[in-house]
DSSP file (Angstrom, degrees, kcal/mol; ACC not computed):
  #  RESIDUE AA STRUCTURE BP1 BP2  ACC     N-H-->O    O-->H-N    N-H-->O    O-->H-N    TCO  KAPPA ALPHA  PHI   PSI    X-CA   Y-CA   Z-CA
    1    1 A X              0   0    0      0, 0.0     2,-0.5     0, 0.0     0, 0.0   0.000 360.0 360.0 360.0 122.1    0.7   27.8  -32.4
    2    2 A X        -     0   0    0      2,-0.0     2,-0.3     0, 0.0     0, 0.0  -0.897 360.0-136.0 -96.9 119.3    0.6   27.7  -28.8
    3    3 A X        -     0   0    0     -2,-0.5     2,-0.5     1,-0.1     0, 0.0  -0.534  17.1-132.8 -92.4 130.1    0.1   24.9  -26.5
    4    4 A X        -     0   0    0     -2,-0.3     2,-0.3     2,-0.0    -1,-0.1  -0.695  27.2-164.7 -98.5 123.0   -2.4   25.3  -23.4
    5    5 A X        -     0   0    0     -2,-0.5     2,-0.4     0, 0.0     3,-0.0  -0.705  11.5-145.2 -87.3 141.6   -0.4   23.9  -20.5
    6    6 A X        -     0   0    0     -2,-0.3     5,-0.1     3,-0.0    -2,-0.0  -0.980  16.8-133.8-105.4 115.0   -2.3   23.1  -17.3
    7    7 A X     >  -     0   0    0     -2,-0.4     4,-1.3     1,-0.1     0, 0.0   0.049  24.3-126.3 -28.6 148.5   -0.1   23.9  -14.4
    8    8 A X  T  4 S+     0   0    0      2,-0.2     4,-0.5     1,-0.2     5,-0.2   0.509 109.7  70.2-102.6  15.7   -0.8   20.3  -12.2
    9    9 A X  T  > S+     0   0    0      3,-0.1     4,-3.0     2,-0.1     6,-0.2   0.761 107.5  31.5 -77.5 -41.8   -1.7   22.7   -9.4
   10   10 A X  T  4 S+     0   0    0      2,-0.2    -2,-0.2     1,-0.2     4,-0.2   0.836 108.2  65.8 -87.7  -4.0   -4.6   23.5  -11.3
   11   11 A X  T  < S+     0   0    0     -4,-1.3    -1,-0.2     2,-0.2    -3,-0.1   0.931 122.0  24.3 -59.2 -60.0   -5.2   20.2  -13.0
   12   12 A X  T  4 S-     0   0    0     -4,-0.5     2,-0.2     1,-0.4    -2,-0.2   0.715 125.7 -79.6 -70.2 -52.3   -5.9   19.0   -9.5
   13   13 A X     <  -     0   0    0     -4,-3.0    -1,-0.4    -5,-0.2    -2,-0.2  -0.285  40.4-104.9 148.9 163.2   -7.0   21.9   -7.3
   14   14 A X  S >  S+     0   0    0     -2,-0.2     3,-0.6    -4,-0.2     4,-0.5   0.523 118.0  58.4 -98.2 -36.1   -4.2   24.2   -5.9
   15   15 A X  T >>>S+     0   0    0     -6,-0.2     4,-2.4     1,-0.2     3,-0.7   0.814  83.8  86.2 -90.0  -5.9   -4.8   22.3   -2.1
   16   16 A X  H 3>5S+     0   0    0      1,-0.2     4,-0.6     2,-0.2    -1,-0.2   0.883  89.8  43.3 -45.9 -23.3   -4.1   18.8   -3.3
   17   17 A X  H <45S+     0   0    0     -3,-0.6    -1,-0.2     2,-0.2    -2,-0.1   0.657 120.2  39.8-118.0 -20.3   -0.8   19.0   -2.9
   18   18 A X  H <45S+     0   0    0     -3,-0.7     3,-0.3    -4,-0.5    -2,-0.2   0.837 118.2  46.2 -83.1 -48.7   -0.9   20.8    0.6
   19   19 A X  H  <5S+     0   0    0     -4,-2.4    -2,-0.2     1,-0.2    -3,-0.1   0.644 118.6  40.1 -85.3 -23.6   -3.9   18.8    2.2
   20   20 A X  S  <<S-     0   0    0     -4,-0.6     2,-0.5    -5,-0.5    -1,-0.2  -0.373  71.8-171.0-150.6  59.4   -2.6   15.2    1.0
   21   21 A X    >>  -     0   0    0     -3,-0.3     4,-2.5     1,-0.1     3,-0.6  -0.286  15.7-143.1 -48.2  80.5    0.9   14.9    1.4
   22   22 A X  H 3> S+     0   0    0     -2,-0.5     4,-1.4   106,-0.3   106,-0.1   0.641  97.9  35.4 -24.9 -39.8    2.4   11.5   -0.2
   23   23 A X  H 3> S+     0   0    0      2,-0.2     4,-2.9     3,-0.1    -1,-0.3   0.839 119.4  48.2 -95.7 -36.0    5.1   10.5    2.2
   24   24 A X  H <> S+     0   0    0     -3,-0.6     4,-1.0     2,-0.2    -2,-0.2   0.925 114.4  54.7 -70.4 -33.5    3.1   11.8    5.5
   25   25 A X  H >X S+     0   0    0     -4,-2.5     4,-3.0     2,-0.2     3,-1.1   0.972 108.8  42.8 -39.9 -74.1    0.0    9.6    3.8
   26   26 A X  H >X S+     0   0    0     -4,-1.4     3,-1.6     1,-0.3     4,-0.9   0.944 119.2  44.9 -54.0 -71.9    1.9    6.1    3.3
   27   27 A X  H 3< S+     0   0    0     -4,-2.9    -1,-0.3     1,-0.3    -2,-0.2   0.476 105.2  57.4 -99.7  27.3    3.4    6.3    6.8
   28   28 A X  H X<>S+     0   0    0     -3,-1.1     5,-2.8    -4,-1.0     3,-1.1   0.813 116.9  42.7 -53.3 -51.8    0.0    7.5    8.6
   29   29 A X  H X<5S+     0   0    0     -4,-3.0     3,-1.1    -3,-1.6    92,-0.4   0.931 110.3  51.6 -71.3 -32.8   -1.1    4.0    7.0
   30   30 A X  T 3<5S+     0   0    0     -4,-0.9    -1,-0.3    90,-0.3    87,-0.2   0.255 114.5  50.6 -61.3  26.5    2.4    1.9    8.0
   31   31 A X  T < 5S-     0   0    0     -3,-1.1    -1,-0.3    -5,-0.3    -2,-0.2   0.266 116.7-118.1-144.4  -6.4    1.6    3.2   11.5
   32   32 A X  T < 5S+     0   0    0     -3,-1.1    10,-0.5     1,-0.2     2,-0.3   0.973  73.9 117.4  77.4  26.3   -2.0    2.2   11.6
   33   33 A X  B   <S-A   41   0A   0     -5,-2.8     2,-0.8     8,-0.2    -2,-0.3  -0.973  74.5 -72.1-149.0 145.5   -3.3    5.5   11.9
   34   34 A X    >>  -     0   0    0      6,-4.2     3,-2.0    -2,-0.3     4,-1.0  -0.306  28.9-151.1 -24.3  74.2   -5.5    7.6    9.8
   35   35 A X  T 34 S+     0   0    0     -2,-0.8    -1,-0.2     1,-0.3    -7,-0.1   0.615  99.6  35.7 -41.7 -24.0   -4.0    9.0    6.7
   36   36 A X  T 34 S+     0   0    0     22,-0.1    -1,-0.3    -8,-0.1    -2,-0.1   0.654 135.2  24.9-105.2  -9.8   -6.2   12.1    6.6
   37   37 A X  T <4 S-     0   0    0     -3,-2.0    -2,-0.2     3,-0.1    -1,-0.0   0.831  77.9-151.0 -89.9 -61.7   -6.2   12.5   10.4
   38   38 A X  S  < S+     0   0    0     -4,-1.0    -3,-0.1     2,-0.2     3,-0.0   0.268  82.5  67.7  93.7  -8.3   -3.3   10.9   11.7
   39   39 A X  S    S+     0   0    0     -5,-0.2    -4,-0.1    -6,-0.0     3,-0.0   0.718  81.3  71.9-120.0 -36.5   -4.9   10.1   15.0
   40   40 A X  S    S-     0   0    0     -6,-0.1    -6,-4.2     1,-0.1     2,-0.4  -0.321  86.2 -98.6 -70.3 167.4   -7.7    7.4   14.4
   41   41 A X  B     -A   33   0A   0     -8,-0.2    13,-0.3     1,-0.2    -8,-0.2  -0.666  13.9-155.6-107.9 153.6   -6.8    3.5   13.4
   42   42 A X  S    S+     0   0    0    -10,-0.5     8,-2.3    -2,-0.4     2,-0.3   0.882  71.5  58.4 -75.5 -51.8   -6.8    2.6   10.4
   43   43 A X  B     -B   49   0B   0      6,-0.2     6,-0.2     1,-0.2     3,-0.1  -0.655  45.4-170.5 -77.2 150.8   -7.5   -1.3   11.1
   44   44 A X  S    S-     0   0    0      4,-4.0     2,-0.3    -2,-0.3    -1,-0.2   0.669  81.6 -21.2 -83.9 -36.7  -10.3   -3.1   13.0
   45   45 A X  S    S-     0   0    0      3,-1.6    -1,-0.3     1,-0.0     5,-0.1  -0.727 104.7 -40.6-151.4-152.9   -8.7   -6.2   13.0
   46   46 A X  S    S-     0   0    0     -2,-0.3    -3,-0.1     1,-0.2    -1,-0.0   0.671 124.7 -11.3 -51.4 -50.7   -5.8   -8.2   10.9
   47   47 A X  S    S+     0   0    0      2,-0.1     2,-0.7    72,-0.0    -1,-0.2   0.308 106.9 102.7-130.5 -31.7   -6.4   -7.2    7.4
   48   48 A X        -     0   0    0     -5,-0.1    -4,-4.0    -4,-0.0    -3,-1.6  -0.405  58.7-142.6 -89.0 133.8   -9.8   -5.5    7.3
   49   49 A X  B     -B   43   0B   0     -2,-0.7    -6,-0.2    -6,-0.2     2,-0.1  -0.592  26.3-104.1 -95.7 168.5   -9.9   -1.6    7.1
   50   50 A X        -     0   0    0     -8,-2.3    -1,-0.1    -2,-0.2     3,-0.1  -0.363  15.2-135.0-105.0 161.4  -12.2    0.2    8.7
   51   51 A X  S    S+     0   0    0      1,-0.2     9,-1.9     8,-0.1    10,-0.5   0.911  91.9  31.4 -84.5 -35.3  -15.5    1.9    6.9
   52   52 A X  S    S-     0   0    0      7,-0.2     2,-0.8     8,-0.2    -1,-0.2  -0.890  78.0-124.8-132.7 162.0  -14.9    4.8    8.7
   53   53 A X     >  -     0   0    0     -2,-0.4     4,-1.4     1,-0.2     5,-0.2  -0.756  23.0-153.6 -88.5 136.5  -12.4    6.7   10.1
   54   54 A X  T  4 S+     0   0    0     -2,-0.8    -1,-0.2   -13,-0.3   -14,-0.0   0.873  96.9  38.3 -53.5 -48.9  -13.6    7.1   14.5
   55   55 A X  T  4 S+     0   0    0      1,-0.1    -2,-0.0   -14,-0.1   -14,-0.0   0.933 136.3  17.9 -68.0 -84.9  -11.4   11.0   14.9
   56   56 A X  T  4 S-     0   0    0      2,-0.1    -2,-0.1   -22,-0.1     3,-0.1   0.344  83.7-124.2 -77.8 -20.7  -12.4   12.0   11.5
   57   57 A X     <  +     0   0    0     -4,-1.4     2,-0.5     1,-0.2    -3,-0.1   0.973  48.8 156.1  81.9  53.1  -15.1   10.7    9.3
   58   58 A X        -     0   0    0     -5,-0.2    -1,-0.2     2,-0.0   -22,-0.1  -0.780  40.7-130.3-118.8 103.5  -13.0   10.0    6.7
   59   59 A X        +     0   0    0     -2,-0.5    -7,-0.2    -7,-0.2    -8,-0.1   0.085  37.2 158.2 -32.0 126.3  -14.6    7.1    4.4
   60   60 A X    >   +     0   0    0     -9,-1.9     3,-0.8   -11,-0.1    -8,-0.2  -0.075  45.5 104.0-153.3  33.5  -12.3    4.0    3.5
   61   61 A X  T 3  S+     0   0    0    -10,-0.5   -10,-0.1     1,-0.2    -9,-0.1   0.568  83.9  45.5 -83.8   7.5  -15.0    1.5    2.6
   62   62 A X  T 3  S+     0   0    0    -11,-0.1    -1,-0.2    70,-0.1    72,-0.1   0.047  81.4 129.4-133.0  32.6  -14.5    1.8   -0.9
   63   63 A X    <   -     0   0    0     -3,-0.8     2,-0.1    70,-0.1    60,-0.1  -0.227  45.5-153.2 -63.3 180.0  -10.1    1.5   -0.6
   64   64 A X        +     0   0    0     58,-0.1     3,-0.1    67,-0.0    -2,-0.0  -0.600  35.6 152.7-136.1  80.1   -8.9   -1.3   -3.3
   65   65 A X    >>  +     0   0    0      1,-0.2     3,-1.0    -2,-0.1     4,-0.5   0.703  24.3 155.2 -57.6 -53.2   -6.0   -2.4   -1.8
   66   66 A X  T 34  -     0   0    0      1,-0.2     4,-0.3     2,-0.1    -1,-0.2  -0.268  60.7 -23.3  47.5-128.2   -6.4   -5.6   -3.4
   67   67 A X  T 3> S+     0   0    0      2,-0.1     4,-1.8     1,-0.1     5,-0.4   0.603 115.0  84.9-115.2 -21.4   -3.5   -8.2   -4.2
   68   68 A X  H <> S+     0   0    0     -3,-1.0     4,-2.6     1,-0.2     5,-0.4   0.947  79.9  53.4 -80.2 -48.2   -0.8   -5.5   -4.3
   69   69 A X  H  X S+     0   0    0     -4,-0.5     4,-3.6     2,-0.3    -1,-0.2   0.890 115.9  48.3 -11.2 -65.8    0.3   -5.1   -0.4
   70   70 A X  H  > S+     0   0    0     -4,-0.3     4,-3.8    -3,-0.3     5,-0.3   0.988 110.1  47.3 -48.6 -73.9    0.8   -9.1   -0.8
   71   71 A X  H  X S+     0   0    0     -4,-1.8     4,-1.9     1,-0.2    -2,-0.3   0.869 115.5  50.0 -41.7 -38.2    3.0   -8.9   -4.3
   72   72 A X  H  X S+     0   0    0     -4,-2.6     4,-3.1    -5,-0.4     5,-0.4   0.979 102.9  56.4 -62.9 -58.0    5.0   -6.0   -2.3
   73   73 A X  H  X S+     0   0    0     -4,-3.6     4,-1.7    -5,-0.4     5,-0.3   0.918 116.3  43.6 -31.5 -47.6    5.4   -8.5    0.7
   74   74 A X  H  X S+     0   0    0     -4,-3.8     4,-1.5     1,-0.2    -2,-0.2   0.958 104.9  52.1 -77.7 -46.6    7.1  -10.8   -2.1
   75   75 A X  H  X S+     0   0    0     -4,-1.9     4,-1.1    -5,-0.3    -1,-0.2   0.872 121.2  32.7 -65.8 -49.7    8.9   -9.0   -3.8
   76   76 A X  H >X S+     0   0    0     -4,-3.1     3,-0.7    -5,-0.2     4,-0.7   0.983 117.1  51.7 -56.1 -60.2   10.8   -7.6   -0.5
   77   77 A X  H 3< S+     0   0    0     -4,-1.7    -2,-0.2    -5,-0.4     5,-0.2   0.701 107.9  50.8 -49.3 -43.2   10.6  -10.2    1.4
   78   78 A X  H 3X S+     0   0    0     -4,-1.5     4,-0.9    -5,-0.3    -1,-0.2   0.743 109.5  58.6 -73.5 -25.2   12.3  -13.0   -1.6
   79   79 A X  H <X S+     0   0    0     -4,-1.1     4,-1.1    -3,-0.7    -2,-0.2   0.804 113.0  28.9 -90.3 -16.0   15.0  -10.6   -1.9
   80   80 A X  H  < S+     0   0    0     -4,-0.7    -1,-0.2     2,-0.2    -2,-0.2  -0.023 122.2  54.2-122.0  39.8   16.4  -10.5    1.7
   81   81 A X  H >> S+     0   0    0     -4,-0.1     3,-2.2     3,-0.1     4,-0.8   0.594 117.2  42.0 -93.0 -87.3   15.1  -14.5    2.3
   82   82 A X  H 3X S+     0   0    0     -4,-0.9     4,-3.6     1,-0.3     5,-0.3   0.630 118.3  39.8 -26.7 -54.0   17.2  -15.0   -0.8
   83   83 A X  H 3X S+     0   0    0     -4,-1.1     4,-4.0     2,-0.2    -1,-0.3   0.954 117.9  51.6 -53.0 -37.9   20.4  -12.7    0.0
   84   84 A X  H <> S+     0   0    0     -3,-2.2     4,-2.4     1,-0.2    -2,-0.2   0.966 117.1  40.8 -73.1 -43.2   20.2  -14.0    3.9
   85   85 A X  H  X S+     0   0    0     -4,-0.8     4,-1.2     1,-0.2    -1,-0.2   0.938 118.6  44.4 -77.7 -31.7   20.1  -17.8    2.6
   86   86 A X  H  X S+     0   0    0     -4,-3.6     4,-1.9     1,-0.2    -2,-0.2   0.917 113.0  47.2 -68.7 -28.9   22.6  -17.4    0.0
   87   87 A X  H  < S+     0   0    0     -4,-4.0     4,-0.4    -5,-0.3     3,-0.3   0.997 117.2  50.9 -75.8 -43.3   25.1  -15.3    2.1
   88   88 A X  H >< S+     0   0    0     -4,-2.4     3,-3.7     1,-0.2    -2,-0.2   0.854 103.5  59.1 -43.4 -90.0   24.4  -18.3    4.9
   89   89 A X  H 3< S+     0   0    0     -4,-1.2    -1,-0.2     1,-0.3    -2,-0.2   0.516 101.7  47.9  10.9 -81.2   25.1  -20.5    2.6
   90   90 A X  T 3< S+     0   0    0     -4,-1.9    -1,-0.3    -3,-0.3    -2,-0.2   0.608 117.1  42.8 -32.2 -22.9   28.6  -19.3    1.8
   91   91 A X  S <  S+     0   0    0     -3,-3.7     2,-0.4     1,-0.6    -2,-0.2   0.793 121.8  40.4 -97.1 -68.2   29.6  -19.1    5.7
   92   92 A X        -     0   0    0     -4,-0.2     2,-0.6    -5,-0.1    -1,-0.6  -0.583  63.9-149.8 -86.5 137.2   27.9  -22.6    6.5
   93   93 A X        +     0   0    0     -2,-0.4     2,-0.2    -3,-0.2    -3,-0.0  -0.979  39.3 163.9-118.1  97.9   27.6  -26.0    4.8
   94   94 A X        -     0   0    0     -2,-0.6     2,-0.1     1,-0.0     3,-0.0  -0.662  40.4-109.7-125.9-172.5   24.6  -26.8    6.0
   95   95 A X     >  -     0   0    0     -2,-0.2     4,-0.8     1,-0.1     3,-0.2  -0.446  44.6-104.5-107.3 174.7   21.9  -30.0    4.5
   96   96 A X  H  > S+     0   0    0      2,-0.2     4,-4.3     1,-0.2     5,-0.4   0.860 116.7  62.9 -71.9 -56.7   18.9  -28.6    2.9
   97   97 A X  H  4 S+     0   0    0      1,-0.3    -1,-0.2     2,-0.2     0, 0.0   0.551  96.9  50.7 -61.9 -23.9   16.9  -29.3    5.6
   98   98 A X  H  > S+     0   0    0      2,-0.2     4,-1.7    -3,-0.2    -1,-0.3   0.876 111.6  54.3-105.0 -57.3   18.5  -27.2    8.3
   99   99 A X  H  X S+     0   0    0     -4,-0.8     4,-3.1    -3,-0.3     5,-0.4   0.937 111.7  40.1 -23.4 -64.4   18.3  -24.3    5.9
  100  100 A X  H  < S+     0   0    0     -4,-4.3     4,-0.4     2,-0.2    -2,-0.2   0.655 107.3  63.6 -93.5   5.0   14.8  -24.7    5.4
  101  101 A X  H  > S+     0   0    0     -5,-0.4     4,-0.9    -3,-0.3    -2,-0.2   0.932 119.2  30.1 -51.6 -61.9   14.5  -25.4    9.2
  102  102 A X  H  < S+     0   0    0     -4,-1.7     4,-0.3     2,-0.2    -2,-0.2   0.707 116.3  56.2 -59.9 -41.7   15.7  -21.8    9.5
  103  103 A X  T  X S+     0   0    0     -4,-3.1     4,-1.1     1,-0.2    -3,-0.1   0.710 107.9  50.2 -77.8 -38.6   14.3  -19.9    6.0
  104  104 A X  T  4 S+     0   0    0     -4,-0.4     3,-0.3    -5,-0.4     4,-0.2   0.791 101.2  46.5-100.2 -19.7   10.9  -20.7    6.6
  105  105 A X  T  X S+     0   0    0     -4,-0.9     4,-0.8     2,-0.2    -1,-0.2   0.682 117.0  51.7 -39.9 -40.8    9.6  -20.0    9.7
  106  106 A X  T  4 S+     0   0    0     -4,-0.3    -2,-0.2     2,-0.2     4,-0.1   0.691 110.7  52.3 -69.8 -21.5   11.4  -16.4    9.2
  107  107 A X  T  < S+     0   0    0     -4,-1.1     4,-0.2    -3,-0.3    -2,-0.2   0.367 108.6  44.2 -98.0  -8.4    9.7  -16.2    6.1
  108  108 A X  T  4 S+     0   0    0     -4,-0.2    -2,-0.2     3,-0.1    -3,-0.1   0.523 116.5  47.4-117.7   0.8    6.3  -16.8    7.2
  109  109 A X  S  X S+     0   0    0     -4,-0.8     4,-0.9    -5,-0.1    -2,-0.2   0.657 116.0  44.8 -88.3 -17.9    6.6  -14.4   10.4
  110  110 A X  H  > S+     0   0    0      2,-0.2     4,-1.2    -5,-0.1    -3,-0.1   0.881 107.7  52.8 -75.5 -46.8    8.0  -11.8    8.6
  111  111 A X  H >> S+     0   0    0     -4,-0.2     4,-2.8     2,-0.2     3,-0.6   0.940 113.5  47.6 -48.9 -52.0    5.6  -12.0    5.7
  112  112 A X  H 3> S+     0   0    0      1,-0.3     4,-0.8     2,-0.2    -1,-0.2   0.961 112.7  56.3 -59.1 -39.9    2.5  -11.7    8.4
  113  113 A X  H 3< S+     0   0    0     -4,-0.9     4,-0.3     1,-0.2    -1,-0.3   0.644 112.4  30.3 -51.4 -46.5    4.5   -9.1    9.8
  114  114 A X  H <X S+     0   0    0     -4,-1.2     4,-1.6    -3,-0.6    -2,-0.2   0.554 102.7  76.6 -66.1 -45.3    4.9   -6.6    6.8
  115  115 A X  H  X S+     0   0    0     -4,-2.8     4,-4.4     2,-0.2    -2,-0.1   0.757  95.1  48.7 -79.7 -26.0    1.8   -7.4    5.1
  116  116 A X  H  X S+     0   0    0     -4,-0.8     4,-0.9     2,-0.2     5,-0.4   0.950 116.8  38.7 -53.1 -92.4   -0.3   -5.2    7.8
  117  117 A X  H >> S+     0   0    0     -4,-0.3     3,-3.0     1,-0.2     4,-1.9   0.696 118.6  53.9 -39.1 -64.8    1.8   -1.9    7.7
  118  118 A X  H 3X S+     0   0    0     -4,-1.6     4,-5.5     1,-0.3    -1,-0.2   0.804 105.4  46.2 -11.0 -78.6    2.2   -2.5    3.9
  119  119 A X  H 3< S+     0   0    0     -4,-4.4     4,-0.4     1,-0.2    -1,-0.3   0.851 116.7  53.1 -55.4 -21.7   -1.6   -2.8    3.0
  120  120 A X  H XX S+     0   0    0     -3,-3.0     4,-1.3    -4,-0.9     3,-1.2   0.885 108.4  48.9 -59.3 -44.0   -1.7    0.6    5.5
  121  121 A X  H >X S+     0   0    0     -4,-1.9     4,-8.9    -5,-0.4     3,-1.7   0.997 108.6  53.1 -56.1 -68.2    0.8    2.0    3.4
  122  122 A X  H 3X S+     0   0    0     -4,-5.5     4,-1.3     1,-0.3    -1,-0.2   0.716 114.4  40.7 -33.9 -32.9   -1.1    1.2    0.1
  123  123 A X  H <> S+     0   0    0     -3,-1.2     4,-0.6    -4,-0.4    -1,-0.3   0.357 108.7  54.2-118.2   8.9   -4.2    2.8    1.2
  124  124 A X  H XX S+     0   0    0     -3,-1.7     4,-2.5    -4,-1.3     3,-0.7   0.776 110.9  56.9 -74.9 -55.6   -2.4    5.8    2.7
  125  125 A X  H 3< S+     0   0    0     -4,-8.9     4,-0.4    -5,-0.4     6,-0.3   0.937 116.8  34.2 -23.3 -62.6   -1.0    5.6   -1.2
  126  126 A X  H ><>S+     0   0    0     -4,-1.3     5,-2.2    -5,-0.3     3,-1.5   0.760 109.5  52.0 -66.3 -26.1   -4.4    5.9   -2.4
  127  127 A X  H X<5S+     0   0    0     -3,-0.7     3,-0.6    -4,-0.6    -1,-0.2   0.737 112.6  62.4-118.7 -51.3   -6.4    8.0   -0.1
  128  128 A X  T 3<5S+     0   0    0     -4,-2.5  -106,-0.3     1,-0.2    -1,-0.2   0.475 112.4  36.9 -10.8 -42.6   -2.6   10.5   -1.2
  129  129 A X  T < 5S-     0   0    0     -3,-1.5    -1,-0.2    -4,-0.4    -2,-0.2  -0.052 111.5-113.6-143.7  36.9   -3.7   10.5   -4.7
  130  130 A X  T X>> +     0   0    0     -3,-0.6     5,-0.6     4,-0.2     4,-0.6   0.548  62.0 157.3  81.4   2.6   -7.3   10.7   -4.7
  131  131 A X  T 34< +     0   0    0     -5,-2.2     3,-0.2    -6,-0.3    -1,-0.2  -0.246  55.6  17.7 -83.4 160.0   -7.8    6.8   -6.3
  132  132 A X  T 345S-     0   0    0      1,-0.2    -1,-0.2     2,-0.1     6,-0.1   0.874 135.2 -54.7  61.1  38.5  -10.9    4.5   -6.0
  133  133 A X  T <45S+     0   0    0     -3,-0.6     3,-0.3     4,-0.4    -1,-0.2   0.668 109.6 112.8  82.5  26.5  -13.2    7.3   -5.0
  134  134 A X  T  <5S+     0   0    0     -4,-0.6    -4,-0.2    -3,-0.2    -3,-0.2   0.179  73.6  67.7 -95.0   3.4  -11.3    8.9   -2.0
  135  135 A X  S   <S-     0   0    0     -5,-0.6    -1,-0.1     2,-0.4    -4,-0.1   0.365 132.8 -85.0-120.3  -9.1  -10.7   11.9   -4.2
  136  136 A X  S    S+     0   0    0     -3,-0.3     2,-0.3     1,-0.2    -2,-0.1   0.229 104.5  76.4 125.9 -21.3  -15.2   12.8   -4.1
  137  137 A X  S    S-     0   0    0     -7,-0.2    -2,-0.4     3,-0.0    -4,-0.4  -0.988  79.5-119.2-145.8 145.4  -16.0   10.5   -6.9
  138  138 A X        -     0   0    0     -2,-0.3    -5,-0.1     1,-0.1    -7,-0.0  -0.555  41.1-103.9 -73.8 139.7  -16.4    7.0   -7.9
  139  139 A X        -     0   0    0     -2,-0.3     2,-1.6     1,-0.1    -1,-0.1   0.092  36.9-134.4 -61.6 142.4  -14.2    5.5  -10.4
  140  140 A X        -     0   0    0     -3,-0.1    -1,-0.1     1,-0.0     3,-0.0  -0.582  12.0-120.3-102.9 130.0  -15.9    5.0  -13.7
  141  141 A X        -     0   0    0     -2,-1.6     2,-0.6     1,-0.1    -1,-0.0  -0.287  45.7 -96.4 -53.4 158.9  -15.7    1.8  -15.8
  142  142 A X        -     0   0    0      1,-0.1    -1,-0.1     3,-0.0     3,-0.1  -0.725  49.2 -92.7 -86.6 127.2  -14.2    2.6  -19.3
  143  143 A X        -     0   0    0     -2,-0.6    -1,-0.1     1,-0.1    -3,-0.0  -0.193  34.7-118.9 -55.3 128.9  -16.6    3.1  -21.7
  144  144 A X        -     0   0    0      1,-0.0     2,-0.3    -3,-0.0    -1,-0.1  -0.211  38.3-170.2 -73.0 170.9  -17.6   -0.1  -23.8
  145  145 A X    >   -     0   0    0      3,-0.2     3,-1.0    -3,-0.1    -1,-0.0  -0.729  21.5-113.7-171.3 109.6  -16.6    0.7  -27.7
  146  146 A X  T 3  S+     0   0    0     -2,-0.3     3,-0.1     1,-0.2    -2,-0.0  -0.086  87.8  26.4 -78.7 137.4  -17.6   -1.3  -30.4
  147  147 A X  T 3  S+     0   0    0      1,-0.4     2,-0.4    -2,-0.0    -1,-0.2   0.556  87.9 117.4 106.9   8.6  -15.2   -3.3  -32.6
  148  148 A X    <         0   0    0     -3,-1.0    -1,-0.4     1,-0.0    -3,-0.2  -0.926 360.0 360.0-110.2 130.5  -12.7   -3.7  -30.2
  149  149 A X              0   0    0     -2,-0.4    -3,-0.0    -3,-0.1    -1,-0.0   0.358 360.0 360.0 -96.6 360.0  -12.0   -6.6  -29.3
């Protein structure tokens, strides 16, 4: 018995992998710049991505970026707040207060800071791997299926 392998060139198309380059994708989007161009911007303004790309025509009204760009922000961000106050900590004995004089102001300019390139990154991600209908087609709800609860 033999098993039919699909090569994942052909699963995908044999230019996926040429035309939409994973690493060049994310940092077209940390950079603000088109992921499929590389020369138009990505944002209009802070947070909101643009419906279309201005060089290329390339469609990004229907990205889902959604919550994860923030949860990435946290997750980075908590570990080198966390390191920076605990290694302070160690040098200086300082009151709480003077700490969190210091922790939080760095941690809400930093955050604001990241969260842009990030969500670029995210939708470079997607745009990379064809998700949320950047790939020709819209994502399909999962078929309802009775008796499941």
């Amino acid at each position: 018995m033999t098993v039919n392998q699909t090569p994942v060139t052909m699963q995908y198309g044999a230019s996926d992998k040429t035309d939409r380059p994973l690493g060049r994708s994310i940092k077209r989007g940390m950079l603000n710049q088109c992921p499929a161009c590389g020369s138009g911007k990505l944002f209009r303004s802070y947070l909101k991505v643009v419906d279309n790309c201005a060089a290329c025509g390339e469609d990004y009204h229907h990205h889902r970026a959604d919550d994860l760009p923030a949860y990435l922000v946290i997750l980075i961000l908590g570990h080198v707040l966390v390191g920076g106050f605990m290694a302070t900590d160690l040098v200086f004995v300082l009151p709480a207060w003077v700490h969190f004089a210091i922790w939080a102001p760095i941690g809400v300019v930093t955050s604001l800071l990241c969260l842009q390139p990030i969500k670029g990154g995210v939708v470079g991600l997607q745009w990379a791997l064809r998700m949320h209908g950047f790939g020709g087609k819209e994502d399909e709800p999962e078929a309802f299926v009775e008796g499941r609860d």
